[in-house]
LOTORMI-65033 format. One record per residue: residue in one letter; residue number from 1; x, y, z of N, C-alpha, C in turn. Coordinates in steps of 0.02 Angstrom, whole numbers. Example, Ala and Ser with C-alpha at 12.3 -4.5 7.8 and 13.67 -1.06 7.14 Angstrom:
BEGIN
+------+------+--------+--------+--------+--------+--------+--------+--------+--------+--------+
| resn | resi |     nu |     nv |     nw |    cau |    cav |    caw |     cu |     cv |     cw |
+------+------+--------+--------+--------+--------+--------+--------+--------+--------+--------+
|    a |    1 |    660 |   -284 |    390 |    615 |   -225 |    390 |    660 |   -165 |    390 |
|    s |    2 |    642 |   -112 |    354 |    684 |    -53 |    357 |    645 |      2 |    394 |
+------+------+--------+--------+--------+--------+--------+--------+--------+--------+--------+
***
This chain:
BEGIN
+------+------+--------+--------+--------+--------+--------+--------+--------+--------+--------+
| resn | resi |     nu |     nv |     nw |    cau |    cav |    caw |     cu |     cv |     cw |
+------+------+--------+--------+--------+--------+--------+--------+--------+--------+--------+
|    x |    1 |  -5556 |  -2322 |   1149 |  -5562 |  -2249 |   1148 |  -5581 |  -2228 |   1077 |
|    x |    2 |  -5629 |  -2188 |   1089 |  -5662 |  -2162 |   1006 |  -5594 |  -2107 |    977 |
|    x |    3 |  -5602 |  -2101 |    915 |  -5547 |  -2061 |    861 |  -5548 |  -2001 |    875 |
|    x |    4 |  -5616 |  -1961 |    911 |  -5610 |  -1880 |    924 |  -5561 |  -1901 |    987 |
|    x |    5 |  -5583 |  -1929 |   1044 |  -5537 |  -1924 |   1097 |  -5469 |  -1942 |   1079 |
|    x |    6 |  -5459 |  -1979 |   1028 |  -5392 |  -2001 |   1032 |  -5370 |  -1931 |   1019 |
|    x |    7 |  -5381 |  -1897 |    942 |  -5372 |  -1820 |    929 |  -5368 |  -1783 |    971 |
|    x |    8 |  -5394 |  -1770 |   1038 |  -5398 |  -1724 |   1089 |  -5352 |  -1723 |   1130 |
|    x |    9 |  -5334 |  -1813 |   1136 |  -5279 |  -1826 |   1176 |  -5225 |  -1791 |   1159 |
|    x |   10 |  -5209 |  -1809 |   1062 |  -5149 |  -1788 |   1033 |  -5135 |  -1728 |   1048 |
|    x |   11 |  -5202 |  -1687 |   1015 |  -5182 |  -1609 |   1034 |  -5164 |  -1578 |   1105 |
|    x |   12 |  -5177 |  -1601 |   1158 |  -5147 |  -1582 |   1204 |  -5101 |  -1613 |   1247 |
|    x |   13 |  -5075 |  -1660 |   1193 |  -5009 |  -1681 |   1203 |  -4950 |  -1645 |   1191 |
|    x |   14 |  -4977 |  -1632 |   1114 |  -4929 |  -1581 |   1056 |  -4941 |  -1504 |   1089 |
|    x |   15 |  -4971 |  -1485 |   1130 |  -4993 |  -1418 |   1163 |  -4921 |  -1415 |   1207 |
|    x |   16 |  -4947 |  -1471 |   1265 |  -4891 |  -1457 |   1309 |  -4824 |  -1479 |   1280 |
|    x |   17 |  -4796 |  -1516 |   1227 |  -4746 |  -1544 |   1221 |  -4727 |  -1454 |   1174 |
|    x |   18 |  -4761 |  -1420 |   1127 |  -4734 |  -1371 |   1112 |  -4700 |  -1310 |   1159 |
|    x |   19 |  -4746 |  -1311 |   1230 |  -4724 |  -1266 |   1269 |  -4659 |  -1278 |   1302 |
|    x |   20 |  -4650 |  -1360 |   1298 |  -4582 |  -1372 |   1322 |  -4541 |  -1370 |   1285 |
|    x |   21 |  -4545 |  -1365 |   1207 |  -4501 |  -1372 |   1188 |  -4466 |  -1287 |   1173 |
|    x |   22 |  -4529 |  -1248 |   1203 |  -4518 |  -1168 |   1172 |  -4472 |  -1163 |   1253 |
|    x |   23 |  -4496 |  -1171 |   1322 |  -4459 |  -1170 |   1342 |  -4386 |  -1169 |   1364 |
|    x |   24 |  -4364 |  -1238 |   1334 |  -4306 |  -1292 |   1301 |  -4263 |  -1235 |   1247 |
|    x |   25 |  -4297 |  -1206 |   1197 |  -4275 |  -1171 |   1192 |  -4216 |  -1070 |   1175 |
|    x |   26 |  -4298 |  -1070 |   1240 |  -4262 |  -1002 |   1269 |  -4238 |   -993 |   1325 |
|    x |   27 |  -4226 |  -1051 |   1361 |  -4199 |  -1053 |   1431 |  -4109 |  -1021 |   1435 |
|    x |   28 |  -4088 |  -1042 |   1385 |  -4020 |   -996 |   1393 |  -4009 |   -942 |   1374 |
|    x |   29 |  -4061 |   -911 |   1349 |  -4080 |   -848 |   1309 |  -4067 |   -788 |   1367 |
|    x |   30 |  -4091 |   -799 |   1421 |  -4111 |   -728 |   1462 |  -4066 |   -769 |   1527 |
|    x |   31 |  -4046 |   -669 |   1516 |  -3980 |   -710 |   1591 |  -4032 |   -670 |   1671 |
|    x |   32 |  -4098 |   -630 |   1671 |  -4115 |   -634 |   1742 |  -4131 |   -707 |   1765 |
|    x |   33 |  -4127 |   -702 |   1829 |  -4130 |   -764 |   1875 |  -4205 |   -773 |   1885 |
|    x |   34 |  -4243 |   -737 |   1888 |  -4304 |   -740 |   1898 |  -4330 |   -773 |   1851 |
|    x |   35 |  -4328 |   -738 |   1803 |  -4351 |   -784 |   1717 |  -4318 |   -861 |   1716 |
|    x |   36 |  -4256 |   -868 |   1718 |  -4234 |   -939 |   1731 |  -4284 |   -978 |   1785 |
|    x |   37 |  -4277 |   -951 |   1848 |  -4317 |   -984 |   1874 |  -4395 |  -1005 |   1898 |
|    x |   38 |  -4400 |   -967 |   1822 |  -4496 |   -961 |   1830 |  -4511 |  -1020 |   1738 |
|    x |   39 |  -4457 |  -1023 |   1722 |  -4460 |  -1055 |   1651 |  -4432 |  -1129 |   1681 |
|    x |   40 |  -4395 |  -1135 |   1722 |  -4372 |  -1199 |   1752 |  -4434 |  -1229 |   1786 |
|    x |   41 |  -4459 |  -1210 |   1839 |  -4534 |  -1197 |   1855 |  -4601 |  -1220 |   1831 |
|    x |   42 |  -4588 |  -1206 |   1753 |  -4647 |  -1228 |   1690 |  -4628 |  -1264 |   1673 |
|    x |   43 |  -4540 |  -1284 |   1642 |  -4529 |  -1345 |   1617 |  -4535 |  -1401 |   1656 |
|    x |   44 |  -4515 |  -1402 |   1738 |  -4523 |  -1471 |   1759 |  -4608 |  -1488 |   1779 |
|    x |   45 |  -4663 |  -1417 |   1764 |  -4715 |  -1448 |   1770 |  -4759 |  -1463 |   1692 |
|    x |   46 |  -4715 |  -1434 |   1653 |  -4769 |  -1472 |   1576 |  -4706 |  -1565 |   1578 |
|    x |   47 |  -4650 |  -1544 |   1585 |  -4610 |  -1629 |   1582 |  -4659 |  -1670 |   1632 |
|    x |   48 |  -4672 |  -1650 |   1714 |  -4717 |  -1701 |   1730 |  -4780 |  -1719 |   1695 |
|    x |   49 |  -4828 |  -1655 |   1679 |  -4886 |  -1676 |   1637 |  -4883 |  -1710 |   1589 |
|    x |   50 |  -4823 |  -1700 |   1528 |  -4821 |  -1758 |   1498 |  -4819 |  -1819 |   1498 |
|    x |   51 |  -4775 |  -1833 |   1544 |  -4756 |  -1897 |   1566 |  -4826 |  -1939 |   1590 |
|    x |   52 |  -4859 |  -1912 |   1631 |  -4923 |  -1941 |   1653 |  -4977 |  -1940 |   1581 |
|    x |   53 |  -4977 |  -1898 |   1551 |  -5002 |  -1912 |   1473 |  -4982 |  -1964 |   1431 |
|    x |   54 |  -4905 |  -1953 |   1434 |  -4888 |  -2026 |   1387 |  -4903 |  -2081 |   1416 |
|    x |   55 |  -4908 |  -2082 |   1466 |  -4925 |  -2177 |   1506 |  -4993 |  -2176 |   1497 |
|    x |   56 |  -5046 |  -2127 |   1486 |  -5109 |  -2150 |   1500 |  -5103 |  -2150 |   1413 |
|    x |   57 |  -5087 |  -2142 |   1371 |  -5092 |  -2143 |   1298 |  -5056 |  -2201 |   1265 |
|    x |   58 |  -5024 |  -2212 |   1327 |  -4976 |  -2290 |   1310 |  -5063 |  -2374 |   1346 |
|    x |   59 |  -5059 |  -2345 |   1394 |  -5135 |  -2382 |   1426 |  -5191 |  -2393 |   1366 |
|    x |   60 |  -5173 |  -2342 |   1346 |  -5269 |  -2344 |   1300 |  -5244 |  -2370 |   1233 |
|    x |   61 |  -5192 |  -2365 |   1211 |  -5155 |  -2377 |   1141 |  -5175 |  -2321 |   1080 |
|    x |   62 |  -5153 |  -2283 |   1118 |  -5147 |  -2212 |   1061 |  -5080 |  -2218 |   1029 |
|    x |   63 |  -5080 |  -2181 |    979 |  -5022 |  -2188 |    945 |  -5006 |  -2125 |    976 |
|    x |   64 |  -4959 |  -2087 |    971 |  -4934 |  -2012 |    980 |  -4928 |  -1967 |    918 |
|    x |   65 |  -4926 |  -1924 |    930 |  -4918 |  -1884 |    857 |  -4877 |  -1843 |    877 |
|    x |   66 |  -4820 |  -1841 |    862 |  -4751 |  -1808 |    878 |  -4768 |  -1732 |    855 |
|    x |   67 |  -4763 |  -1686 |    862 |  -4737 |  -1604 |    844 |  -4671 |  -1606 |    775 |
|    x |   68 |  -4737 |  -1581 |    734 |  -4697 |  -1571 |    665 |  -4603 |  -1566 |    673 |
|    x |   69 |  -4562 |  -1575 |    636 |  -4484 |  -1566 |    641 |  -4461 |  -1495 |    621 |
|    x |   70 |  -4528 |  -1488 |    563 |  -4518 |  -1445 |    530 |  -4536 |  -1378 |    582 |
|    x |   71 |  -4588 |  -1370 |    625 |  -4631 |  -1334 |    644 |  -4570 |  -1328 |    727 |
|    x |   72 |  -4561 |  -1362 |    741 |  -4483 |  -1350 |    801 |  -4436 |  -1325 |    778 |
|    x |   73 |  -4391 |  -1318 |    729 |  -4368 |  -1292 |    679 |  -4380 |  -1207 |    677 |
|    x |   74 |  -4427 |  -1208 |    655 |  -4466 |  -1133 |    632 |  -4477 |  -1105 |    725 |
|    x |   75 |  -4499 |  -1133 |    746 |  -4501 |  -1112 |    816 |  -4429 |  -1072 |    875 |
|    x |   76 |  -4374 |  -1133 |    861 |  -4327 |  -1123 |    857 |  -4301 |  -1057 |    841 |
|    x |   77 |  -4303 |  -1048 |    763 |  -4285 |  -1003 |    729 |  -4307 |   -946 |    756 |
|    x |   78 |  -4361 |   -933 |    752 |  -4384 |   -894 |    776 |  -4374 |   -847 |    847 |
|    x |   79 |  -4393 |   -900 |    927 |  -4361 |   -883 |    974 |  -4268 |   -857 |    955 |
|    x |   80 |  -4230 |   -899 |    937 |  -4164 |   -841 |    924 |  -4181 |   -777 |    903 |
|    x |   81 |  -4206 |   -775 |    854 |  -4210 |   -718 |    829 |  -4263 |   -653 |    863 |
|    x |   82 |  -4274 |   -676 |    882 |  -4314 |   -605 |    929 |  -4279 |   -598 |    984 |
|    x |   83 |  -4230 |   -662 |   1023 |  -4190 |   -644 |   1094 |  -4128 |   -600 |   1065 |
|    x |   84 |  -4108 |   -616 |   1011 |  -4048 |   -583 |    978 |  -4018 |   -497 |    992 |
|    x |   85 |  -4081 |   -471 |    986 |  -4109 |   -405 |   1002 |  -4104 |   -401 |   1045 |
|    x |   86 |  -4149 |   -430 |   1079 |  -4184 |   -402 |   1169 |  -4183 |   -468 |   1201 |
|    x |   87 |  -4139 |   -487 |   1232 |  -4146 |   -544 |   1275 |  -4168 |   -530 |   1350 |
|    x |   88 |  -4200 |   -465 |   1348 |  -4199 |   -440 |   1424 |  -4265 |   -501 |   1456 |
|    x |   89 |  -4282 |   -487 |   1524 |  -4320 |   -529 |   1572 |  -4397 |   -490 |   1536 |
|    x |   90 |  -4389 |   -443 |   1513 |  -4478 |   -424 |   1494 |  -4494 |   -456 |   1428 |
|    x |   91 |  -4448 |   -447 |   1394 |  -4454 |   -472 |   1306 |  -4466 |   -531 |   1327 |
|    x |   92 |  -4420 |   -577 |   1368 |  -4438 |   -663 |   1349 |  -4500 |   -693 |   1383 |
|    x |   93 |  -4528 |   -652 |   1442 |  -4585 |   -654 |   1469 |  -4635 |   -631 |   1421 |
|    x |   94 |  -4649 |   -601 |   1395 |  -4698 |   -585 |   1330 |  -4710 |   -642 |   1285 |
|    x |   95 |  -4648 |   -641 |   1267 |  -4632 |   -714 |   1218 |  -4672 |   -777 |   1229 |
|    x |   96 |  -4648 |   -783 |   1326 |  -4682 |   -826 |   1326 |  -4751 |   -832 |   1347 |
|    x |   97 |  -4756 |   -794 |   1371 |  -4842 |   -778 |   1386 |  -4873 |   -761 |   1329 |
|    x |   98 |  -4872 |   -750 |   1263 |  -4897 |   -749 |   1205 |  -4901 |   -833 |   1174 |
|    x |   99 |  -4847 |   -865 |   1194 |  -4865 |   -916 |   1190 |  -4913 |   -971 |   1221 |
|    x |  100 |  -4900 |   -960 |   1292 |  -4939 |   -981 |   1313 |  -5028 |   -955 |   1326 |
|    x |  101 |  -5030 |   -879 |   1302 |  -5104 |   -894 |   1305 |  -5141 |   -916 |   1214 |
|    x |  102 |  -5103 |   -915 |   1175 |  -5108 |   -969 |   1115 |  -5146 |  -1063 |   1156 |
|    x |  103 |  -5092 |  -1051 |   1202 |  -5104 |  -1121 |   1212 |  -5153 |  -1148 |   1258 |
|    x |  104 |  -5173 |  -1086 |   1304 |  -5246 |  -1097 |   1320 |  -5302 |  -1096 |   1297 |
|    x |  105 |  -5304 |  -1042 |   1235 |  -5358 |  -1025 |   1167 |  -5364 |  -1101 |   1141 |
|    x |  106 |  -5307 |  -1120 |   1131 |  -5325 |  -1201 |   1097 |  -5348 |  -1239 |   1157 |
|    x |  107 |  -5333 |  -1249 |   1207 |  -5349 |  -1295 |   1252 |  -5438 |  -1279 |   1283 |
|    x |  108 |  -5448 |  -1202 |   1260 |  -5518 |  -1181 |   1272 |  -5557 |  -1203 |   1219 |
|    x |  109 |  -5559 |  -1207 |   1138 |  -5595 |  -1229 |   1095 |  -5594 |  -1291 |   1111 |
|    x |  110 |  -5523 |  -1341 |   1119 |  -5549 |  -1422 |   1114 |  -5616 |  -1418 |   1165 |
|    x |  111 |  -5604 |  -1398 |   1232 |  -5661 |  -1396 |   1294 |  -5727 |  -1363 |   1270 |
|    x |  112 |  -5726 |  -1301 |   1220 |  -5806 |  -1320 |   1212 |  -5829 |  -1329 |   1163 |
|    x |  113 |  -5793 |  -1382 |   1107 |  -5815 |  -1414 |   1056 |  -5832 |  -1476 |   1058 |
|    x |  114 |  -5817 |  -1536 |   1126 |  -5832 |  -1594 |   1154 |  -5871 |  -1637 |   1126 |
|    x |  115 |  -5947 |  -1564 |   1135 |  -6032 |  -1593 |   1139 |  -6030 |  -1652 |   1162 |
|    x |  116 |  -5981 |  -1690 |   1228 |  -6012 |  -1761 |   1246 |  -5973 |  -1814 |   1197 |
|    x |  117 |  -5942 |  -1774 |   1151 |  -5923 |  -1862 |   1135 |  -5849 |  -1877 |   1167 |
|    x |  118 |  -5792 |  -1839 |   1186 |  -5751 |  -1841 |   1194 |  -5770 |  -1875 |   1264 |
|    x |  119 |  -5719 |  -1937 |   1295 |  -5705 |  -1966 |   1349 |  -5691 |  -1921 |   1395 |
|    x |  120 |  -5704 |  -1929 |   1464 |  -5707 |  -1870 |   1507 |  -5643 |  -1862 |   1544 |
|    x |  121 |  -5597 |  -1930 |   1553 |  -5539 |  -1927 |   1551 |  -5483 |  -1859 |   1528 |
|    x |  122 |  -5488 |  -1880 |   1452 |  -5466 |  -1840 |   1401 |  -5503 |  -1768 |   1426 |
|    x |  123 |  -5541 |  -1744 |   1416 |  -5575 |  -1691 |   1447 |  -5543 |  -1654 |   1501 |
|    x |  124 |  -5536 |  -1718 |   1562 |  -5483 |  -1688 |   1630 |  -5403 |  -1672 |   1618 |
|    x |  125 |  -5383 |  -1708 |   1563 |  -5321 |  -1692 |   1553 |  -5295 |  -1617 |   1511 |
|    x |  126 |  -5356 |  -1600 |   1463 |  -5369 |  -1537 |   1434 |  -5380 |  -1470 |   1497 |
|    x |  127 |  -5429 |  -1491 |   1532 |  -5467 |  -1437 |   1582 |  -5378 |  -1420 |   1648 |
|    x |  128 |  -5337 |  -1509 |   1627 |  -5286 |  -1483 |   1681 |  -5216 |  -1440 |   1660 |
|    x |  129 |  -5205 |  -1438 |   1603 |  -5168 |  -1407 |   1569 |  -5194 |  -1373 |   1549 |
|    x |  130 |  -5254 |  -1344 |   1558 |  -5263 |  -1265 |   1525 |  -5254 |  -1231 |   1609 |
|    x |  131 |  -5280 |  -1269 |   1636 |  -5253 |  -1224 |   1706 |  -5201 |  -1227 |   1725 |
|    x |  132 |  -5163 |  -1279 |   1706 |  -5071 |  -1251 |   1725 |  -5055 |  -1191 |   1689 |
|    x |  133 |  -5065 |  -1198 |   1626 |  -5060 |  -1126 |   1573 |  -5093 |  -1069 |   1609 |
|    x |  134 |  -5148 |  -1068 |   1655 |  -5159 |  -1027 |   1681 |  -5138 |  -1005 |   1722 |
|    x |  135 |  -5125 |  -1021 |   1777 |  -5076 |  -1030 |   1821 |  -5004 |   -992 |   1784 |
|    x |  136 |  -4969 |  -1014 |   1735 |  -4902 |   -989 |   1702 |  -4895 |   -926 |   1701 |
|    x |  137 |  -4986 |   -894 |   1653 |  -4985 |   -850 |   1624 |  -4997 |   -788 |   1663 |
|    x |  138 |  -5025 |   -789 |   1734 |  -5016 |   -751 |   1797 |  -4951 |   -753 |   1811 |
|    x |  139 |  -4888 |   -793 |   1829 |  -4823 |   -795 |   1853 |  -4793 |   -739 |   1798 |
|    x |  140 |  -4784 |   -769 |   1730 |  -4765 |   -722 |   1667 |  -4784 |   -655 |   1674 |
|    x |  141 |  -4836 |   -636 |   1683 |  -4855 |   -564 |   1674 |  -4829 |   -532 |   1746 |
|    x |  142 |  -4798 |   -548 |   1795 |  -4767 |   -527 |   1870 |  -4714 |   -517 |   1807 |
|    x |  143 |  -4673 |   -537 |   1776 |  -4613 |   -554 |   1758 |  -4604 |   -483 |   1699 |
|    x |  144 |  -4658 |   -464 |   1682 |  -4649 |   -414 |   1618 |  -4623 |   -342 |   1615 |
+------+------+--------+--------+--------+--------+--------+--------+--------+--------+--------+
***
């Protein structure tokens, strides 16, 4: 596997592994049931996507590139501090639908910066996680 694909892989590894981890943690944040169960929803479908990412990145012998410590941290921080205020079902739906269309903007540049060299694989795994994000970011905005 060439070094851009490996890069493409990473980044939308580190894409979905951020959304789970933003998930992860604002899930105890908001006490509607709806929001729980629309964030439960996303987490067990970015945890499957990953999982099928890490085995095909384990196959090809990619290394992984973990999500800064520092940058989960700050993330962290952050989500508290805005639920602190307003933990209502609209605030954390914003939250996260701001995040997640971040994370289709990125998943849209890797897709049309390619020009062909990126493996088409890698490509399908980008094009399929920007449409789960899509997919999210319709559920989220019901939620606001």
């Amino acid at each position: 596997m060439n070094k851009l694909s490996q890069e493409v892989l990473n980044n939308v590894y580190k894409n979905a592994h951020i959304a789970l981890q933003s998930i992860s943690d604002v899930s105890g944040e908001c006490d509607s049931e709806k929001m729980r169960d629309e964030l439960q929803r996303e987490y067990e479908g970015y945890e499957s996507f990953i999982t099928e990412v890490t085995e095909y990145m384990k196959s090809q012998g990619v290394e992984r590139k973990e999500v800064n410590p520092f940058q989960k941290a700050m993330m962290w921080t952050s989500i508290k501090m805005k639920t602190m205020t307003d933990d209502s079902r609209s605030h954390v739906a914003d939250m996260m639908l701001k995040g997640t269309i971040t994370g289709i903007t990125e998943l849209m540049q890797i897709l049309s910066r390619s020009d062909g060299q990126v493996e088409e694989r890698v490509l399908d795994y980008a094009e399929r996680l920007k449409d789960l994000e899509e997919g999210y970011e319709e559920n989220l905005k019901q939620l606001l």
